[in-house]
LOKE-549205 format. One line per 10 residues: number of its first residue (from 0); for each residue x, y, z of C-alpha. Coordinates in steps of 0.05 Angstrom, whole numbers, m for minus. Each point is the difference from the previous one (the first is absolute). Layout:
N
NUM) X Y Z; ...
This chain:
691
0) 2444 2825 1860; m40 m12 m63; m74 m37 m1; m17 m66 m8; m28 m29 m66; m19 m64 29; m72 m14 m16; m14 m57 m45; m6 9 m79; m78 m19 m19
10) m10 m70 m9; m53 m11 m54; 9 27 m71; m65 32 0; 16 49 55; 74 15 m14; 15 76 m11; 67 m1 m41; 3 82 21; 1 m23 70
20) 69 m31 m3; 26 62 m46; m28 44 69; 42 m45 39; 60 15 m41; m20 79 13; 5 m13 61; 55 m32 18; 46 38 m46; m20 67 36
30) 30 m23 64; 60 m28 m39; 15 70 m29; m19 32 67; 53 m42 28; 57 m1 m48; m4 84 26; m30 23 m75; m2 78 10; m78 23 8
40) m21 m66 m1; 2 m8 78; m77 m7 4; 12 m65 m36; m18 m34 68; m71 m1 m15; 14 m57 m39; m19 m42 66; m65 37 5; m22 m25 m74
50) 22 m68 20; m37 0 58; m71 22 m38; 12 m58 m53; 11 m47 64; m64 15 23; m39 2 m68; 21 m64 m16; m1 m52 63; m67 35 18
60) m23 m16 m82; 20 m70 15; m27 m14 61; m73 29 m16; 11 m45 m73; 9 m54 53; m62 m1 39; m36 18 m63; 26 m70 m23; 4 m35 64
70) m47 37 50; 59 m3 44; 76 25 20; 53 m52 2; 47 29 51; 51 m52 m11; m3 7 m72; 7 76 4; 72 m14 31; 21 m46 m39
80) m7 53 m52; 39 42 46; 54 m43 22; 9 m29 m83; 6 78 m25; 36 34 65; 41 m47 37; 53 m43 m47; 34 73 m34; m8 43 69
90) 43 m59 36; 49 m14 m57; 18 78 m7; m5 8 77; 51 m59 8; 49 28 m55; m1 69 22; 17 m32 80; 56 m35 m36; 27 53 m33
100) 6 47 64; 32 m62 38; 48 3 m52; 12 68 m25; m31 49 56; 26 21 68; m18 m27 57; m46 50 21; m43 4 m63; 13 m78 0
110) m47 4 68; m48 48 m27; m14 m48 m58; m10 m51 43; m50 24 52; m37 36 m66; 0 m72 m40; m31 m39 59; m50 58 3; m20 m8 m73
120) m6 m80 15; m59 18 37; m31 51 m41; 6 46 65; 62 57 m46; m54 51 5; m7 3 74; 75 m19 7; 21 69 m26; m56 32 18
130) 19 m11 78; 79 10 m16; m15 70 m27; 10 m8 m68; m2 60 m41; m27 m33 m75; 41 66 m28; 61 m8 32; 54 m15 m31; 53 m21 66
140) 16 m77 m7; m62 m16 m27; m29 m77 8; 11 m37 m60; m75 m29 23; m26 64 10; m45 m16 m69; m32 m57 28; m47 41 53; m49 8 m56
150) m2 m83 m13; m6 0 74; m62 50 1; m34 m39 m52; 8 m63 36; m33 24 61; m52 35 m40; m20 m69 m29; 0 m37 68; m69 37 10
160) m23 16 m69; m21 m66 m33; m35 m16 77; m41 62 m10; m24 m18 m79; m17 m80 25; m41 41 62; m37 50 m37; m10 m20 m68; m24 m68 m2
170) m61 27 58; m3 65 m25; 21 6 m78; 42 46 m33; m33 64 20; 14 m18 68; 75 8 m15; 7 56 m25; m23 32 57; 50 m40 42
180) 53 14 m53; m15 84 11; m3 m9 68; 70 m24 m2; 18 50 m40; m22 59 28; 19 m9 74; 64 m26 m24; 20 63 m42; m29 43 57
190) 47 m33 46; 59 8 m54; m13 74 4; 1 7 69; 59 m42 13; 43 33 m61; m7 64 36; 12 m29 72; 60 m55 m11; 14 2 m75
200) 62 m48 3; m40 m57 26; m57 16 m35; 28 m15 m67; 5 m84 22; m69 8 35; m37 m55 m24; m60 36 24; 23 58 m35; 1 m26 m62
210) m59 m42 m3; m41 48 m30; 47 m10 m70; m14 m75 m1; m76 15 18; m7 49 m50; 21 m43 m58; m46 m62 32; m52 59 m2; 6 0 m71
220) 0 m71 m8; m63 m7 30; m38 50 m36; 31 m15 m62; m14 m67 m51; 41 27 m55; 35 65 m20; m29 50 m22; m40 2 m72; m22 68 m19
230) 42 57 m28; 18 10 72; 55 m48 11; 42 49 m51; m12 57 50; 9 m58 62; 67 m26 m31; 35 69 m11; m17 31 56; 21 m59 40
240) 76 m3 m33; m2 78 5; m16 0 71; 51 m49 15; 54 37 m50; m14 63 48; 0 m38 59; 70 m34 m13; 33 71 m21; m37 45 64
250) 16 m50 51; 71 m3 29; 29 m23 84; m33 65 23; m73 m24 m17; m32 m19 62; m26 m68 m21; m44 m40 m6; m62 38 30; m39 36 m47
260) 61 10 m48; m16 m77 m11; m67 9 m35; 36 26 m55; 37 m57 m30; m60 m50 24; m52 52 m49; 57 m14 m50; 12 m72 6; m84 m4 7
270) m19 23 m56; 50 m29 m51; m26 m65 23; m76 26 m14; 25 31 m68; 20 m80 m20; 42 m20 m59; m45 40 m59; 33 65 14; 68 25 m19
280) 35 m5 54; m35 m76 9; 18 m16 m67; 77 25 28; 1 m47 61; m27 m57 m40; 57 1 m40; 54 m55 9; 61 31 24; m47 31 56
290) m32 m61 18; 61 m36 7; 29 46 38; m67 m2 42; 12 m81 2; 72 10 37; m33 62 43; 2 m35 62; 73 m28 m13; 24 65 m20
300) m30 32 62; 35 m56 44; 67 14 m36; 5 75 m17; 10 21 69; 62 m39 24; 27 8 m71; 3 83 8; 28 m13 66; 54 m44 m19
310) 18 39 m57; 2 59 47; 42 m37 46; 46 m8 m59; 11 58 m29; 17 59 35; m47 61 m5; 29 41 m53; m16 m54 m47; m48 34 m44
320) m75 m19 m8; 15 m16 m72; 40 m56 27; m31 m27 59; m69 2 m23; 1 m48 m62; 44 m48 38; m57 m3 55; m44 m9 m59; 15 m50 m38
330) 22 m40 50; m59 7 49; m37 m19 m76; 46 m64 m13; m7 m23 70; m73 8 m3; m5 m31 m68; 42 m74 33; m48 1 62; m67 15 m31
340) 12 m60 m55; 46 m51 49; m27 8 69; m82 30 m7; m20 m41 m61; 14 m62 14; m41 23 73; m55 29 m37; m6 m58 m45; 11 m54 43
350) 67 m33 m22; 34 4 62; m23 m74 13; 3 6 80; m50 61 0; m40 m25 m70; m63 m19 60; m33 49 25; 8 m22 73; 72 m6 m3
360) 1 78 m34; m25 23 64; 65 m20 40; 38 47 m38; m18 55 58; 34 m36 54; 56 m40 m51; 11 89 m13; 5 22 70; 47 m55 16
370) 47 3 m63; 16 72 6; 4 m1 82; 57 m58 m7; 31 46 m53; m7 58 39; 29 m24 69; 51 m51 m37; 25 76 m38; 6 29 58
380) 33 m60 38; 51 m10 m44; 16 81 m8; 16 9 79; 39 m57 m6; 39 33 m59; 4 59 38; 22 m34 62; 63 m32 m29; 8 66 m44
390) 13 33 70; 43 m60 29; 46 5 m62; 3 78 3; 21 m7 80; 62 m44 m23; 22 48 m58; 2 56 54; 27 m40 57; 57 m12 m41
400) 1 67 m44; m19 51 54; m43 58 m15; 25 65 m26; 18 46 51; m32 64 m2; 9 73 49; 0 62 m54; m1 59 34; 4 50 m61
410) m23 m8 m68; 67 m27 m37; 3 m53 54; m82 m20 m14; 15 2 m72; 63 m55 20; m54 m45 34; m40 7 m56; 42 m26 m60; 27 m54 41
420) m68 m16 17; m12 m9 m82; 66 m41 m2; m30 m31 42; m64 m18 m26; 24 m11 m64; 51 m62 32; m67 m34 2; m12 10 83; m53 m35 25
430) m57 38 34; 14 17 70; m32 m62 32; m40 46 61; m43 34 m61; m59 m10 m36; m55 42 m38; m35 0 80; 63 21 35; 24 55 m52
440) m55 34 30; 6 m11 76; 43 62 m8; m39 65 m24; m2 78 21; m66 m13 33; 30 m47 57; 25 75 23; m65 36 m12; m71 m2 29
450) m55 m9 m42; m33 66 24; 61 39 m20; m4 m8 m76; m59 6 m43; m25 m54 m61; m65 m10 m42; m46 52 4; 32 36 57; 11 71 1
460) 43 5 61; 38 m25 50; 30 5 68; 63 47 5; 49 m50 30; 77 18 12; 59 m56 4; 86 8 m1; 11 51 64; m63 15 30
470) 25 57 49; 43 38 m58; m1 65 m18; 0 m13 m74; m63 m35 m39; 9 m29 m66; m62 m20 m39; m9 m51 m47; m54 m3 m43; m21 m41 m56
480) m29 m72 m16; 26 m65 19; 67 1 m37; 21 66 44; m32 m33 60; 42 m60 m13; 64 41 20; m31 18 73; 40 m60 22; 65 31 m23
490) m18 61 29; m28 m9 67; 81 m26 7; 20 57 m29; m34 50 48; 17 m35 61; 68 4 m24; 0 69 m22; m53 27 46; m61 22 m32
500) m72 m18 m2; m26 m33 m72; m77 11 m13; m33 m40 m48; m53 17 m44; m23 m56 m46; m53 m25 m46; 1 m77 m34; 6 24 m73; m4 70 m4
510) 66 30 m3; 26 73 26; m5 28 m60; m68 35 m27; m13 m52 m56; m71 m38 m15; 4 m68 19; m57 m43 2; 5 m69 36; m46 m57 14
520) m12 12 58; 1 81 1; m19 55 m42; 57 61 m18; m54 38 31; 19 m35 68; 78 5 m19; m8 83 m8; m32 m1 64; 45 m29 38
530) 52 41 m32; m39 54 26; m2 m27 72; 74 m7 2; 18 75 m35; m40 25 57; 32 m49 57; 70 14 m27; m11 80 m3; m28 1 75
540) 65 m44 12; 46 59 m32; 60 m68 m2; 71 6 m18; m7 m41 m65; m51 m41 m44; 21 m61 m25; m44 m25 m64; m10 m66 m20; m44 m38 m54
550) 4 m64 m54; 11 38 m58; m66 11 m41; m46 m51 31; m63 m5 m30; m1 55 m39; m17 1 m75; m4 63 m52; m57 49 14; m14 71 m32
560) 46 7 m43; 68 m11 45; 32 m66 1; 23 m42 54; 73 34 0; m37 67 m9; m46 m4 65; 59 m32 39; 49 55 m8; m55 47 17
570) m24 m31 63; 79 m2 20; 0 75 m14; m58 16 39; 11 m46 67; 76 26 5; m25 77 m4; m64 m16 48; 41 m21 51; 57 42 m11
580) m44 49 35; m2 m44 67; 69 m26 14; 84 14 m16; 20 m55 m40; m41 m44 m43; 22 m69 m26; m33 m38 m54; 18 m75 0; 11 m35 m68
590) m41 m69 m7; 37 m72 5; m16 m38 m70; m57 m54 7; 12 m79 m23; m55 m15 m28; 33 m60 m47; 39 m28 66; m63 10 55; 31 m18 58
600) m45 m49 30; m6 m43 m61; 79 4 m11; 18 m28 70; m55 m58 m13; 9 m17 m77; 19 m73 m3; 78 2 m21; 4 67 22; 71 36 27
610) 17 76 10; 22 9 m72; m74 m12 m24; m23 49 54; 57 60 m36; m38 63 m34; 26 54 m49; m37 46 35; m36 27 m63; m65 28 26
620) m47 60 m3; 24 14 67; 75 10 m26; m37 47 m71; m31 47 61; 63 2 37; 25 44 m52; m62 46 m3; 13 2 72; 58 30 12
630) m2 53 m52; m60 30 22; 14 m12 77; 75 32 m12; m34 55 m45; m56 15 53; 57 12 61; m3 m70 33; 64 m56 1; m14 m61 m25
640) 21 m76 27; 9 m56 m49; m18 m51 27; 19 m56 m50; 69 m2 17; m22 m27 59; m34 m65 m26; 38 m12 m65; 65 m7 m31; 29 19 m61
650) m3 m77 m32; m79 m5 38; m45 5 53; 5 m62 45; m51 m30 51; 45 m14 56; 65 23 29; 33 m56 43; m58 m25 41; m36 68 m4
660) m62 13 m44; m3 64 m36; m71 m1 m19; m71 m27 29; m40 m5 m66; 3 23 m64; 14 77 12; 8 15 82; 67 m10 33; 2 m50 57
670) 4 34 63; 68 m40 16; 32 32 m54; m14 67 14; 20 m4 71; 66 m25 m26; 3 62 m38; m12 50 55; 77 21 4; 14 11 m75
680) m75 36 m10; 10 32 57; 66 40 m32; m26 7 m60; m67 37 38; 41 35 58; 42 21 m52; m53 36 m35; m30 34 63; 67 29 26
690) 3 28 m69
């Protein structure tokens, strides 16, 4: 996710900038603390914007010194460049970071890495997420190449740019290029624009897109011999770091980027480079702990990324910042520190005695692509077969154990399946053989329910469709997000059984209860007015009982004075008296805790793994709203349900019971589960409505 620093440092003495590597160093420490997750720092992404606009102010400097000494572009000696600076630390990290997911990862991410490294081999990451639907922001099993689309813009950037300098320049002269140079720019940042606003996910690896940044520092190159000599470069150079500064704390995921939001950091970056190293903030970047950290740039870009996500990976998310942070750090900094001295100087200086001719440097493209593709596919290889005698070792332990035996019909006998089900796990059982991360999902509420008949994004509504005992007398509604949509299963069993009619009303992410929530993918705007929708559904309906449903305090963050707790009690209150109004009996449904340090996909697929690694505590902000829950749900008139006692025991939460999983992903219940449930829910629920 970060930028790449990769063009080369100024050969000759008499045109080195020493400020130039200390802007580098800017640069590629504001994505670091962007990424680490340094409060109000977000905006720190723009660090691949600045690196961009030094790109392209100093290969286009070096070419036009080139036909000013030559008359002439050497095309083959332009990539030698480029394969001596880029290639020999981009393979060596992509190769170690494969290695480590073959051994540490699960199998799924294993495969991800895989299909992303071989993608990187060929410069083509950009497109590769681009077309995958990558969302730069997101933070749901991000790639652990995901910071290597920038290298890959670059690259194809440069497959045209030196072609147009030896075209134009040489005929033509300078001036001719800078009017090639704003040509670039300006239809590329038009068509940036445009395409932010249209298809911003894509847009943000659009090499097209992002042209205009690497045109606008060769722009500057061009018109520029020198930096700046008058009193102006003082003015040049803090407005510059000021812009950026501003840029960096403004900027956060919700900035639709790059587009016009782009110019900013490219002014910045602009003119600190004009301002030179005679200013203050020159004199800053031209000192030596800045240029050396401007010297390893490009290795700490390649290593930052997988080092946050492995330390993420790690340790579990109520680690503190304080902690995780200066881990990623300083070892992202050591890292860096080994590869930029023992892999890209002896490149860059020629004392790697194969590659010491120039000829021989340009094989290193192919020798790349080749390396990390046998890596890659030999990972991958040798994981399935892992996995495959994983699962023909689990078959024997349960051909001659047997699997636990489960039938609850009431609560006491669920809680029974459930500690054994720990005891279980915690004999060291092997993963039932039949799952995987795939197949924990081939079993979700939406298997029961059409598309049509729930509503997600930006939706506002949905159809009004009925399940359980279609020709009943009786309607229950459910309302609520996914987690209360998740028990339809259970109770489209139920009302068969019992004989009544369940309605469902649902929204991905926006719960039943009058709460802001803002998603990626939908305002709170679009959550009240689907609430809205349903109020006036359910009171045209006049049914015999609500039934409410949400994951406890999703998205939601302080705001106005009330705190999370605050606005969640409230929003209880207010749904349980709404609908009060429209129906006898209403039932709010406690939430079932999340496992967010025992996902389930990567704890069926960890190499090594059995059901005791895949056992949670349950601690959760789902479990803290429970709480808030039921006092203002039982204060406000309605009954409540916990629902925990139906997933965990009192010594844990497990992930299976016999050969039965109890959830899909990290927070939804598999369907399988919940149908197994029907009879004990179903007392606990009938219960409540004959009351």
């Amino acid at each position: 996710m970060t930028a790449s620093p990769g063009a080369p440092a100024p050969a000759k003495p008499s045109t080195w900038r020493p400020d130039i590597q200390g802007l580098r160093a800017l640069a590629v420490l504001l994505v670091v603390i962007a990424h680490v997750g340094t409060p109000n720092l977000e905006g720190g992404f723009i660090g691949v914007d600045v690196f961009f606009v030094i790109s392209g102010f100093l290969i286009t400097q070096l070419l036009l010194r080139e036909v000013d000494r030559t008359g002439t572009v050497s095309i083959s000696q332009f990539y030698v460049r480029r394969a001596r600076r880029i290639l020999p630390a981009a393979t060596v990290v992509t190769v170690i970071v494969v290695l480590y997911a073959l051994v540490a990862l699960p199998l799924g991410r294993l495969h991800q890495t895989t299909v992303d490294a071989s993608w990187t081999s060929l410069f083509f990451a950009n497109w590769h997420f681009a077309l995958s639907g990558t969302d730069y922001f997101s933070t749901a099993s991000p790639s652990l190449f995901q910071h290597y689309w920038s290298l890959a813009v670059e690259e194809q950037f440069y497959l045209i740019w030196p072609l147009l300098v030896l075209l134009f320049v040489p005929r033509l002269g300078r001036r001719s290029f800078v009017i090639v140079a704003a040509i670039v720019f300006v239809s590329s940042l038009a068509y940036s624009i445009w395409s932010t606003t249209a298809d911003p996910d894509p847009t943000y690896f659009n090499t097209a897109a992002r042209a205009f940044e690497l045109a606008g520092g060769a722009l500057l190159g061009c018109l520029m011999s020198g930096p700046l000599t008058s009193r102006w470069r003082h003015l040049a150079g803090t407005a510059g770091l000021a812009i950026i500064v501003v840029a960096t704390i403004g900027f956060d995921e919700t900035t639709p980027f790059p587009g016009w939001q782009a110019l900013v950091p490219v002014v910045g970056a602009a003119l600190l480079l004009a301002a030179g190293p005679r200013t203050w903030t020159g004199r800053i970047a031209s000192c030596a702990p800045a240029r050396y950290i401007g010297d390893i740039s490009f290795s700490l870009y390649l290593w930052h990324w997988p080092v946050a996500m492995v330390v993420d990976y790690l340790f579990p998310e109520t680690t503190h910042l304080l902690v995780t942070a200066p881990i990623t750090i300083l070892v992202s900094l050591a890292l860096a520190s080994l590869t930029y001295h023992f892999v890209e100087q002896p490149f860059q200086h020629k004392r790697v005695p194969v590659f010491s001719r120039d000829k021989r440097t340009l094989w290193l493209w192919p020798i790349s692509v080749v390396v990390v593709l046998a890596v890659a596919f030999g990972s991958s290889a040798l994981a399935d077969a892992r996995y495959t005698a994983d699962q023909r070792a689990a078959q024997e332990y349960f051909d001659e154990h047997g699997y636990q035996e489960i039938a609850g019909e009431d609560v006491d006998e669920v809680q029974e399946e459930l500690g054994e089900a720990v005891e279980v796990a915690e004999s060291g059982a092997p993963i039932p053989p039949e799952y995987d991360g795939e197949t924990l999902r081939d079993a979700m509420w939406t298997d029961i329910v059409d598309g049509d008949c729930y509503a997600s994004g930006g939706e506002q509504d949905a159809d009004v469709c009925s399940y359980g005992d279609l020709d009943a007398d009786q309607t229950i509604v459910l309302i609520g997000d996914s987690h209360a949509a998740m028990w339809l299963p259970a109770l489209d069993i139920i009302g068969e059984d019992h004989g009544f009619r369940v309605t469902l009303f649902a929204k991905l992410s926006c719960g039943a209860y009058t709460v802001v929530q803002d998603g990626l993918d939908h305002s709170h705007e679009d959550c009240d007015a689907f609430r809205d929708f349903t109020r006036d559904e359910v009171e045209k309906l006049q049914p015999d009982a609500v039934i409410f449903g949400a994951r406890g305090q999703l998205n939601m963050t302080d705001r106005e004075g009330q705190t999370v707790d605050e606005q969640w009690r409230d929003g209880v209150t207010d749904a349980v008296e709404v609908f009060s109004d429209f129906a006898d009996r209403v039932i709010s449904l406690g939430d079932v805790p999340a496992r967010p340090d025992a996902e389930p996909q990567d704890c069926v697929d960890a190499p090594g793994s059995d059901q005791s690694d895949c056992v949670v505590t349950g601690e959760s902000v789902e479990l803290h709203s429970n709480d808030i829950t039921r006092t203002a749900a039982e204060e406000a008139g309605a009954a409540y349900i916990d629902t925990t006692e139906f997933v965990c025991a009192e010594d844990g939460c497990p992930l299976f019971a016999g050969d039965t999983p109890l959830y899909e992903d990290d927070s939804h219940l598999n369907r399988l589960w919940v149908e197994h449930l029907a009879p004990a829910f179903g007392r606990e629920l009938v219960a409540m409505l004959d009351d």
